[in-house]
C-alpha positions in Angstrom: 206.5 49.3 198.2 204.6 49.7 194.8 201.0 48.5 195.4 199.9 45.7 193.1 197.4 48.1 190.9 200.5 50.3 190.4 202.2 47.4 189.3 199.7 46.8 186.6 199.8 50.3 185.3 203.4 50.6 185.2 202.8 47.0 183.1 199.9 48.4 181.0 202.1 51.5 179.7 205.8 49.4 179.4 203.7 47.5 177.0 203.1 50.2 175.3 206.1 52.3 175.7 208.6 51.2 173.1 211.8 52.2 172.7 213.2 54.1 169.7 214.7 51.2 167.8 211.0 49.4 168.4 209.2 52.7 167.3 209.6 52.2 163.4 208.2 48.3 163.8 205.3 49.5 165.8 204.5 52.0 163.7 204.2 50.0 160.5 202.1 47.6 162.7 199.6 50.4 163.8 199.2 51.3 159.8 198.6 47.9 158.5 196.3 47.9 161.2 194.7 51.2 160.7 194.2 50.4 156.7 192.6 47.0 157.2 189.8 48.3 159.9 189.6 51.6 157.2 188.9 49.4 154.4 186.0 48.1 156.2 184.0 50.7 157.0 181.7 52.4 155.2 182.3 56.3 155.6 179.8 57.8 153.7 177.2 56.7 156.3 176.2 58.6 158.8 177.7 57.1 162.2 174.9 58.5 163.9 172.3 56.5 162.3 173.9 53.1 161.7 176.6 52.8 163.3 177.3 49.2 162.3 176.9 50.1 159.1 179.5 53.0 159.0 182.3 50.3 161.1 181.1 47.4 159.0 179.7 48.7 156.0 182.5 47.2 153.2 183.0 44.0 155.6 180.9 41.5 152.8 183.3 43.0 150.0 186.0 41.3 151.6 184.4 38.6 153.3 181.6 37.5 151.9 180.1 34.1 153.8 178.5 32.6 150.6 181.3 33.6 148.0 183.9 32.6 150.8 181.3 29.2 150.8 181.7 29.8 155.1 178.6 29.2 157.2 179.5 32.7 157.9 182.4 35.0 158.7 183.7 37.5 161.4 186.4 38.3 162.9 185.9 35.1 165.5 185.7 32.9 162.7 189.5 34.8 161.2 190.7 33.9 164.6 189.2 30.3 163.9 190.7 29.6 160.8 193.9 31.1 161.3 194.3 29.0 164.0 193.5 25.6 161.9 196.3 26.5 159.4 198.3 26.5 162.8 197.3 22.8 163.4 197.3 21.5 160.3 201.1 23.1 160.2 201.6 21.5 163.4 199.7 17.9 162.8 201.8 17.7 159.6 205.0 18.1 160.8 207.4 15.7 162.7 209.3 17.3 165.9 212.4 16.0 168.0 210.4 17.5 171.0 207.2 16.0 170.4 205.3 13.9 173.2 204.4 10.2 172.8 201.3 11.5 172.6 201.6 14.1 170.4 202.8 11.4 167.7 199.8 9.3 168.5 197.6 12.4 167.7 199.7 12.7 164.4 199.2 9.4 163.7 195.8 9.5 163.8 195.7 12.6 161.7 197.9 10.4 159.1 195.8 7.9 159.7 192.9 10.5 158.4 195.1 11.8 155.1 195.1 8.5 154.0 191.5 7.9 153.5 191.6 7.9 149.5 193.9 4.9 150.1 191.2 3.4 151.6 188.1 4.5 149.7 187.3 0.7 148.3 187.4 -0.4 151.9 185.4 2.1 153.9 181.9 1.2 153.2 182.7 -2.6 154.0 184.7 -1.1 157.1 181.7 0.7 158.1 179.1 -2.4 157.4 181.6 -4.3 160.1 180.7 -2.0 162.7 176.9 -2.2 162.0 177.4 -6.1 162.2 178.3 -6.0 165.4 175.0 -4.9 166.8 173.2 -6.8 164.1 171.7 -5.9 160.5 170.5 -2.3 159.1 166.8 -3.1 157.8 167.8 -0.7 154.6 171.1 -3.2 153.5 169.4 -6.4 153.8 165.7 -5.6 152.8 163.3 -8.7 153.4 165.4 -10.7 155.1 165.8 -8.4 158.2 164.4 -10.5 160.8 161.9 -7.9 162.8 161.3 -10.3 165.8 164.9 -10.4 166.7 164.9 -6.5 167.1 165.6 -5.0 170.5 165.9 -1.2 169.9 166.8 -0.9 173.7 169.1 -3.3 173.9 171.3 -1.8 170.6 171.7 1.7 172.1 172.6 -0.2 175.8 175.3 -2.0 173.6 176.3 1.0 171.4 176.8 2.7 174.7 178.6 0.7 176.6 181.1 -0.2 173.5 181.5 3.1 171.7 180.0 5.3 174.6 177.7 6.9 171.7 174.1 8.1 172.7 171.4 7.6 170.1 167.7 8.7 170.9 168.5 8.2 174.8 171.2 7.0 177.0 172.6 6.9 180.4 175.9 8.9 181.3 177.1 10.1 185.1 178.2 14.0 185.5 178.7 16.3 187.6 175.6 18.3 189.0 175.1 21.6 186.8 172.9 22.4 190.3 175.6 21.1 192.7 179.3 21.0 191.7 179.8 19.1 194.5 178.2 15.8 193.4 177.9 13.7 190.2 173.8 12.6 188.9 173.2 10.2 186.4 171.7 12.0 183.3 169.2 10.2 180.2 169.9 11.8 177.6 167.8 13.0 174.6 168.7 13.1 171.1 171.0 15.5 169.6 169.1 17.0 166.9 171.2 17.4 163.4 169.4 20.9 162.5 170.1 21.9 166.6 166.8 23.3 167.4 163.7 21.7 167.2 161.1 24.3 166.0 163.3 24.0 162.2 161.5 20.5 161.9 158.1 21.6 162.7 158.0 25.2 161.5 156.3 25.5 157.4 159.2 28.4 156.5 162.1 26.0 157.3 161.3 23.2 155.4 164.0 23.7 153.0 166.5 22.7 155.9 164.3 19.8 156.7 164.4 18.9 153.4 168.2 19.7 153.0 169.0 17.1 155.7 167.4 14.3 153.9 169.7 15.0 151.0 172.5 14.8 153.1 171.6 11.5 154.8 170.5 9.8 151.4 173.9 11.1 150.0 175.9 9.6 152.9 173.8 6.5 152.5 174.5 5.8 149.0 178.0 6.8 149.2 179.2 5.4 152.2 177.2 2.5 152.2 176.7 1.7 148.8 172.8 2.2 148.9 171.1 2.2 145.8 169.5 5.8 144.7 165.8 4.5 145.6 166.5 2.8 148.7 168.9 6.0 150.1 166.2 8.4 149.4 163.3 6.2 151.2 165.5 5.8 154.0 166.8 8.7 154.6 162.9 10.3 154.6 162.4 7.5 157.2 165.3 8.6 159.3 164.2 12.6 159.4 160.7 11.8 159.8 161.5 9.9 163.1 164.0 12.6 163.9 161.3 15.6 163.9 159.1 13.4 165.5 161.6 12.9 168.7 161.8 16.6 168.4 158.5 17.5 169.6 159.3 16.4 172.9 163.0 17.6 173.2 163.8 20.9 175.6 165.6 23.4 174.3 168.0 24.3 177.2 169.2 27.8 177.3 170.6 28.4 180.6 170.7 26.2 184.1 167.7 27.8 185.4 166.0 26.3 182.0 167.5 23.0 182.9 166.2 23.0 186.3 163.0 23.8 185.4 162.9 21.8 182.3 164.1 18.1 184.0 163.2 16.4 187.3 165.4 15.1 189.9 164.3 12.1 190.9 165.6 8.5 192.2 166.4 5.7 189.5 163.2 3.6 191.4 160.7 6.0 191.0 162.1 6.8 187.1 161.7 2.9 186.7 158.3 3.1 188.9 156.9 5.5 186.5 158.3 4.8 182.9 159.6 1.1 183.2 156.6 -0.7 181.9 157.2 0.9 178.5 160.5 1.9 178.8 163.0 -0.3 180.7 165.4 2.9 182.4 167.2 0.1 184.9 167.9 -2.3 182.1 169.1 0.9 179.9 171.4 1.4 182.5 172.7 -1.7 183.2 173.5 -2.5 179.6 175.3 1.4 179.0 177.5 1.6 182.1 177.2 -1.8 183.1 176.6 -1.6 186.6 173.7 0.8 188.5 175.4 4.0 190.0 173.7 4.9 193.5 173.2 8.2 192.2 169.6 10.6 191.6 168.5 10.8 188.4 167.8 14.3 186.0 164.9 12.7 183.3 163.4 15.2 181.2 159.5 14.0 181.8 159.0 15.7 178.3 161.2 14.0 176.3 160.5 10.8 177.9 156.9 10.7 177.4 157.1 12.1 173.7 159.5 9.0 172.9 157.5 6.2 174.5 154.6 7.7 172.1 156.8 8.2 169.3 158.3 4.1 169.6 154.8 2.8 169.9 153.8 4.5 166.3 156.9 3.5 164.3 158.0 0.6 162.6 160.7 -1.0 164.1 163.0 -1.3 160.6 162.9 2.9 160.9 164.0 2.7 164.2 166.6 0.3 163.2 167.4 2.5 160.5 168.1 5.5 162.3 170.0 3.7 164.9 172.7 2.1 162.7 173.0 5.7 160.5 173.6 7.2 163.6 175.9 4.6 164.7 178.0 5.1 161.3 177.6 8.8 160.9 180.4 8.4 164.1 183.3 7.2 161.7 182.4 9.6 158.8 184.6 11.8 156.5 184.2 13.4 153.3 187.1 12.6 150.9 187.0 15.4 148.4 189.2 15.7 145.1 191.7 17.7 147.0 194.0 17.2 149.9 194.2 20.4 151.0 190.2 20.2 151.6 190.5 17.1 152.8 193.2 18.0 155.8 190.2 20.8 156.7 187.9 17.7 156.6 189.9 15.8 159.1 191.0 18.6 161.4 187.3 19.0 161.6 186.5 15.9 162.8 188.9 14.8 165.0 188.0 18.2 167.1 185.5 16.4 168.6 187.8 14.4 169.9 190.7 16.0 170.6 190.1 19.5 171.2 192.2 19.8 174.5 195.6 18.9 173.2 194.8 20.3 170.4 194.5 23.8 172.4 197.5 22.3 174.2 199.6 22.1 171.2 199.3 25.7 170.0 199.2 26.7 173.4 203.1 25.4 173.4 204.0 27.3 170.0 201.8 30.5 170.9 202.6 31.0 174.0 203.8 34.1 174.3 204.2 36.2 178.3 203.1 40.0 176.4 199.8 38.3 175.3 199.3 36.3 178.5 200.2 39.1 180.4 198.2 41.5 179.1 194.7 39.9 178.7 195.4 39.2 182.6 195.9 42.9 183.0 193.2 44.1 181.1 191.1 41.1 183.5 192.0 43.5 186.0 191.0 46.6 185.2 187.6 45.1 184.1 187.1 44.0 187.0 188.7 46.3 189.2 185.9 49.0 186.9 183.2 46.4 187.9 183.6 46.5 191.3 184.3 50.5 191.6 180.9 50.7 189.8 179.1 48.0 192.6 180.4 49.9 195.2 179.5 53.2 194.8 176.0 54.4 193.7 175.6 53.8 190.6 173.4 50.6 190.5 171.2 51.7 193.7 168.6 50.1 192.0 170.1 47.1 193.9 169.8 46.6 197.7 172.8 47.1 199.6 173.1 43.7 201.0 172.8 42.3 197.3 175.7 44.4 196.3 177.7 42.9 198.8 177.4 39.8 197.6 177.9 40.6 194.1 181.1 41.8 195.5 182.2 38.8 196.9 181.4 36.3 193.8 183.1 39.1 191.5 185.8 39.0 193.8 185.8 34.7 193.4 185.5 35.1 190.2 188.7 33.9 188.0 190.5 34.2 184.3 191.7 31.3 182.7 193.7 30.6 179.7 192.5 27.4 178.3 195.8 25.5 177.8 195.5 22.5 179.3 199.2 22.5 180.9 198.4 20.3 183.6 196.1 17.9 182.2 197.4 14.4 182.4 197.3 13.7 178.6 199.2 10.4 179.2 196.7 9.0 181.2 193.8 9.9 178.5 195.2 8.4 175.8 197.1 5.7 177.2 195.2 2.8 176.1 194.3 4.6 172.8 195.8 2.5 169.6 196.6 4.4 166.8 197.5 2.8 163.1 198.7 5.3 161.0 197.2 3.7 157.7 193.6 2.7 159.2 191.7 5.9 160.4 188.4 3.4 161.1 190.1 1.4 163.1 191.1 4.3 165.2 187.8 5.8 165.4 187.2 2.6 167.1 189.4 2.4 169.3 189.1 5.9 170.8 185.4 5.6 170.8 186.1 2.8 173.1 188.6 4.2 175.3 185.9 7.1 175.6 183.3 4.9 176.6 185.4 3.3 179.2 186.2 6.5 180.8 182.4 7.3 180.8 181.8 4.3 183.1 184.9 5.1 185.5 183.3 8.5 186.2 180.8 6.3 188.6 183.5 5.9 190.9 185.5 9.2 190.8 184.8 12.5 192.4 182.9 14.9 190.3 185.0 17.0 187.5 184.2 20.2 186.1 182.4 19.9 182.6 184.0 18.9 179.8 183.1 21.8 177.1 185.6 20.3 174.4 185.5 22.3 171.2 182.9 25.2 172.5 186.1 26.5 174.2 188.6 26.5 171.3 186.7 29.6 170.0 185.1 31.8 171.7 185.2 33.0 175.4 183.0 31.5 177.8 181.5 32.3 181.0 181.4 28.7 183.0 178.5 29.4 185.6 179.1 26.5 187.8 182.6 27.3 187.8 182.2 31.3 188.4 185.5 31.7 185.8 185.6 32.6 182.7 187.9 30.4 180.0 189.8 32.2 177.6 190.5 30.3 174.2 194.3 29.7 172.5 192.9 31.2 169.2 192.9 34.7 171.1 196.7 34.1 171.8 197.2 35.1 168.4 199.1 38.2 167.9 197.4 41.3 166.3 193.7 40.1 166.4 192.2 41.2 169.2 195.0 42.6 171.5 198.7 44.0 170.9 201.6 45.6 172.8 201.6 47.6 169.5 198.5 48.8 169.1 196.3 51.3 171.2 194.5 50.3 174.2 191.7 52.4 172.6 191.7 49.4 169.9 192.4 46.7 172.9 189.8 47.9 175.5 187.1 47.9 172.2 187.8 44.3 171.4 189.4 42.2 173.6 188.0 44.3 177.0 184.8 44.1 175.4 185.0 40.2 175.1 186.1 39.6 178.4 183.5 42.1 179.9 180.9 40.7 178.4 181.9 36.9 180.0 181.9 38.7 183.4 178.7 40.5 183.1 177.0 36.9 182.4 178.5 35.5 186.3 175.5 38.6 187.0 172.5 38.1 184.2 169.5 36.4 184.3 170.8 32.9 184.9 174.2 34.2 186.7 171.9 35.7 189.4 170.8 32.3 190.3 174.4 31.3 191.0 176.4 31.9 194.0 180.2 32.8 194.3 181.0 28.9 194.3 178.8 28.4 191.2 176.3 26.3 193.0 172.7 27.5 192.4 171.7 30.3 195.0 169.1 32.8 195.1 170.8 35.6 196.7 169.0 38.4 195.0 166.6 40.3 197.2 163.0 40.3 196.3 162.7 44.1 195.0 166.3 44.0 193.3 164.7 40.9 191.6 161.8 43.1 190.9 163.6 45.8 189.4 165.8 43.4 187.5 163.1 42.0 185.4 161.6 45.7 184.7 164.9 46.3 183.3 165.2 43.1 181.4 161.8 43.6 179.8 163.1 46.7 178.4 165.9 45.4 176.4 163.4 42.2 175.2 160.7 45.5 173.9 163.9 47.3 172.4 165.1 44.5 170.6 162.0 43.1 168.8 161.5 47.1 167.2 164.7 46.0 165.6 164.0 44.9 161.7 166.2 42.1 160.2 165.9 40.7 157.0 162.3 42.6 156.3 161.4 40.8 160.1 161.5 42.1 163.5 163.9 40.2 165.9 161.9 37.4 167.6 160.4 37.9 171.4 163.1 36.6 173.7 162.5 36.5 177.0 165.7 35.1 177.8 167.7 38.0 177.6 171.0 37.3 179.0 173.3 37.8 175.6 172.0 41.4 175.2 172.2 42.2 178.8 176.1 41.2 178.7 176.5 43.0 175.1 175.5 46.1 176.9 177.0 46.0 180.3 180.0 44.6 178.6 180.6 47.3 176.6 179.9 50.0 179.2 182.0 47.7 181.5 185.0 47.8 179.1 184.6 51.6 178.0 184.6 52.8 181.8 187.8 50.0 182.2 189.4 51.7 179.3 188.7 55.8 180.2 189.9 54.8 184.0 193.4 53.1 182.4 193.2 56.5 180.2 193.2 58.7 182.9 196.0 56.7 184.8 198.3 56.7 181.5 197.9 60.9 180.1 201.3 62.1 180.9 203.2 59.4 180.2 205.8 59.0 177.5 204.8 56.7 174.3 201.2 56.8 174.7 199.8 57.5 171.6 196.1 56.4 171.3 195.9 57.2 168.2 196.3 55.1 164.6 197.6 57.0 161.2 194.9 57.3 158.6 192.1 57.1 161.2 190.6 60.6 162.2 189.2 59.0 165.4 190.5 60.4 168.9 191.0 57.8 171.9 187.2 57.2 172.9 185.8 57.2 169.1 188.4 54.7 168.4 187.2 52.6 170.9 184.0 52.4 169.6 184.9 52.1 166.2 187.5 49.0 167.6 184.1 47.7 169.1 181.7 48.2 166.0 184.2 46.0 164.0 184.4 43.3 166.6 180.9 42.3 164.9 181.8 42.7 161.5 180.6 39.6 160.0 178.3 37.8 157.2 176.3 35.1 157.2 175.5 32.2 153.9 172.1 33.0 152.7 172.0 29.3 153.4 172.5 29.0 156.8 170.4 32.4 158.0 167.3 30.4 158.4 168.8 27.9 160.4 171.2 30.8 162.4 167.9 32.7 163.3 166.5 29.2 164.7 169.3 28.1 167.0 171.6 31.1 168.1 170.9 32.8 171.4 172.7 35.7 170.4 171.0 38.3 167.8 172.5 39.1 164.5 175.9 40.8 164.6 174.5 44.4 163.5 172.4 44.6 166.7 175.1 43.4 168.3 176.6 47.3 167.8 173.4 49.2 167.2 171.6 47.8 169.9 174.2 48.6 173.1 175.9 51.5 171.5 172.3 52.8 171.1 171.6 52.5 175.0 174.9 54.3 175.9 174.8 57.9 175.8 178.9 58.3 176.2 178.9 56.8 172.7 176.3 59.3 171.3 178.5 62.5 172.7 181.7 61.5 171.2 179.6 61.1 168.1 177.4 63.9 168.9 174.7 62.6 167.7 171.3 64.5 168.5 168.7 63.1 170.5 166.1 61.0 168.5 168.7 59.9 166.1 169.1 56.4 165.4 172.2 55.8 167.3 170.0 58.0 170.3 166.8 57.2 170.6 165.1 59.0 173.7 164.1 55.9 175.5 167.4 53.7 176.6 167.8 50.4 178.6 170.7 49.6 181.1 171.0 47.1 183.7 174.8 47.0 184.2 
């Protein structure tokens, strides 16, 4: 009887293997291939001294962010956008085997499409909503009536009727601590720029200021606001925005969360904060009853807004309320439809990201691609666990080892496709007009909010990630699995039958390794095989865990971007899973090597590429971070992302690894080799 891993390698290589009516195909797929990773490198450059540079060198020739007009470009963002044509393709088109559902979803994106129809209408549409949680100070000037004002008692109402949070609210979720049971959560304000030192620090006021042009824009064309008034307002509106973002925490990880929030009971939340800040009465009015649950409050966030309420005029609260009520049901209708169908796919993500996966899922679907980013799952992991077990990370005790073991052995693979969810049910009591997109927005805001208060009484559910999954790869810590998007489904991106496993070790092995390496990095330590929070490190391990972390947070601030070195991060869990990923997948990809010399069709190789089997994988990897950024949206890119920019995304664990510097052979002290290197994993 074959044993399962022979299984996989006789898999691996009939992938691979074609047969000689398949062999002119694949070779014309290798070369178109081959030319579009040659065009963008940069060969002149000496890959031992930039080796980002020499991969990546000719990328913004082709894909420039701010010519492009992208926030910025890569090959995840090509994955992105080739996988919106696919849903616009599909949202526009009528099938005899479409789902009740799947027509209500393309009504509602009809409903979207038909916006210009509507254009006289909207702003009165919008001013309908408003009314019913009374009058926006900024529409009716004087004869806003201060006294009959209740800020609390608005967002309670907004809440419970649209389920939308503005400056705080009440919602029940699963514990990111304790999987087993649900807590109710306050909420803080979602900041538009994301992070909160853009509104404070002196070099990013040009983004401050950028935001108030948007709102005064929206105001005046949505609502009809005079020039004067929008611009007043809209200063109003950011002002009391930056000023709820002093006391906002700016979670990274769970073991930020835990730090940053206290659990507590509902009576002693009210005990403490109730005399200024009615939490009961919040909750009452949002979910409409009071869940026996504990309660996360962020003490921070909570004390900063009670300050921040006692020094600002009521009609600016008001203000910001209702805009942020409205900003809810708002899309751009530009000149032309084709921008407008991006415009509405965009928006109704938030929504309906999961049958949107589930829809392409049904037309990508394909067993080769399935099949082989489970495979490859394998040997990643199968690498992982030869490396745990023998004694190459003695710098960890024994008995920590083990365990690692066991919650790599728990851990799972996932293709997000949503094949089992129970669609029907969701969208059940969702109405759908296909003329009146407003009215729909309505609607499902409300069916949304409903479902928000049923969670009270229902077991707790995994997290509902939405659109962060529709893109990228993720690494869900209290789930100990990593979720693999639709968008990598797509043929001849990141993995092919037809191309070298050289090319899909470099990019696809080095995505999934690096999701695996986070279930082990500074905040996967503190989570056990189940994903529940448990400190099962050892107290040296722990010790010479943070030694080794510190290293990679000294390395990376000597890097120089943009005439500045990178920022101090003590956080350093993305660069610890860029370098152990890419070790992870290299030593993955040399063990499938090994397994495969001999056999017939393997040819790691592709034409017009004078790279042998290990340089290509590196090159494949290098160009997996090809990517620009818009001048525009650097500033704010720096602020928010936990991940460092793309280039250091090569240089910096290709740097650490010497196997890349010998098939390179590039001498000691270069700068692809410096003498001092970091490694954890």
């Amino acid at each position: 009887m074959l044993k399962f891993h022979h299984v996989i390698l006789i898999a691996l290589v009939v992938l691979q293997c074609p047969g000689k009516g398949q062999g002119a195909a694949i070779n014309t797929v290798r070369q178109a291939k081959a030319a579009e990773m040659l065009k963008y490198m940069n060969m002149s450059v000496d890959p031992c001294e930039d080796f980002y540079e020499f991969t990546c060198g000719n990328w913004n020739r082709y894909h420039s962010a701010e010519l492009e007009n992208e926030v910025t470009t890569g090959l995840l963002e090509t994955l992105q956008k080739s996988l919106d044509e696919k849903l616009i393709e599909i949202l526009s088109t009528r099938e005899p085997r479409d789902t009740a559902i799947d027509k209500k979803i393309k009504d509602f994106y009809e409903s979207c499409l038909n916006l210009p129809a509507m254009e006289s209408s909207y702003s009165q549409k919008l001013k309908q909503i408003i009314a019913e949680f009374g009058e926006m100070p900024a529409l009716v000037g004087k004869q806003w009536q201060e006294g009959a004002f209740d800020w609390l008692q608005t967002i309670g109402e907004i809440g419970h009727k649209y389920g939308i949070g503005i400056i705080t609210g009440a919602q029940v979720s699963v514990d990111l601590a304790d999987n087993s049971v649900n807590r109710l959560y306050f909420s803080q304000q979602d900041l538009a720029l994301e992070g909160k030192s853009v509104y404070t620090d002196k070099d990013k006021t040009v983004l401050v200021k950028g935001l108030k042009n948007v709102v005064a824009s929206r105001l005046m064309v949505f609502l009809g606001m005079d020039a004067k008034t929008a611009i007043q307002t809209a200063k109003e509106i950011v002002e009391f925005e930056t000023a709820l973002a002093q006391g906002v925490d700016e979670v990274q990880s769970v073991s930020d969360f835990r730090d940053l929030v206290t659990l507590t009971t509902l009576d002693e939340a009210q005990s403490k904060y109730g005399s200024e800040l009615d939490l009961k009465r919040l909750v009452q009015l949002t979910l409409g009853a009071i869940p026996q649950l504990k309660v996360y409050i962020s003490e921070s966030y909570t004390n900063n807004l009670i300050k921040v309420l006692k020094r600002t005029p009521p009609r600016h609260v008001a203000n910001y309320i209702f805009y942020h009520l409205i900003s809810k049901f708002l899309v751009t209708i530009p000149e032309s439809q084709e921008d407008l169908a991006i415009n509405c796919l965009s928006g109704m993500k938030e929504y309906f990201s999961k049958i949107f996966d589930n829809m392409v899922y049904r037309q990508l679907k394909s067993q080769d691609i399935q099949q082989g980013i489970h495979l490859m799952w394998h040997k990643i992991k199968q690498a992982f666990k030869d490396a745990l077990d023998s004694g190459h990370y003695n710098w960890i005790d024994a008995k920590t080892r083990q365990y690692a073991l066991e919650k790599l052995e728990a851990m799972q693979l996932d293709i997000v496709s949503y094949e089992d969810y129970d669609f029907s049910s969701s969208y059940e009591d969702l109405k759908v007009n296909s003329k009146d997109y407003i009215e729909n927005l309505r609607s499902l805001h409300a069916v949304g909010a409903k479902q928000s208060r049923d969670v009270i009484n229902e077991p707790p559910q995994p997290i509902d990630l939405g659109d962060d999954l529709s893109s990228t790869p993720s690494y869900i810590l209290i789930e100990n699995s990593v979720k693999v998007p639709v968008s990598l489904l797509q043929s001849n991106y990141v993995w092919s039958a037809h191309f070298p496993n050289a090319f899909n070790f470099g990019v696809l092995g080095s995505l999934l390794s690096h999701e695996l390496i986070h279930g082990f990095d500074d905040t996967g330590r503190s989570h056990g095989k189940n994903g529940n929070v448990l400190e099962w490190w050892d107290r040296k391990s722990t010790e010479n865990f943070n030694t080794r972390s510190q290293c990679f947070n000294h390395q990376y601030q000597g890097f120089i971007f943009h005439n500045k070195h990178l920022p101090d991060m003590p956080a350093q869990g993305e660069n610890i899973a860029d370098n152990g990923g890419v070790r992870l997948a290299y030593t993955a990809y040399l063990k499938w090597l090994q397994e495969a010399q001999g056999q017939k069709g393997v040819m790691e190789t592709m034409p017009g590429l004078n790279f042998n089997d290990k340089q290509l994988f590196f090159v494949s990897y290098g160009q997996l971070w090809c990517g620009d950024v818009n001048p525009v949206y650097r500033q704010l890119q720096e602020s928010t992302d936990s991940h460092v920019p793309d280039k250091f995304r090569v240089i910096g664990p290709l740097s650490n690894f010497a196997e890349f510097s010998k098939e390179f052979q590039c001498p000691i002290g270069s700068g692809m080799n410096p003498v001092k290197k970091c490694e954890i994993y």
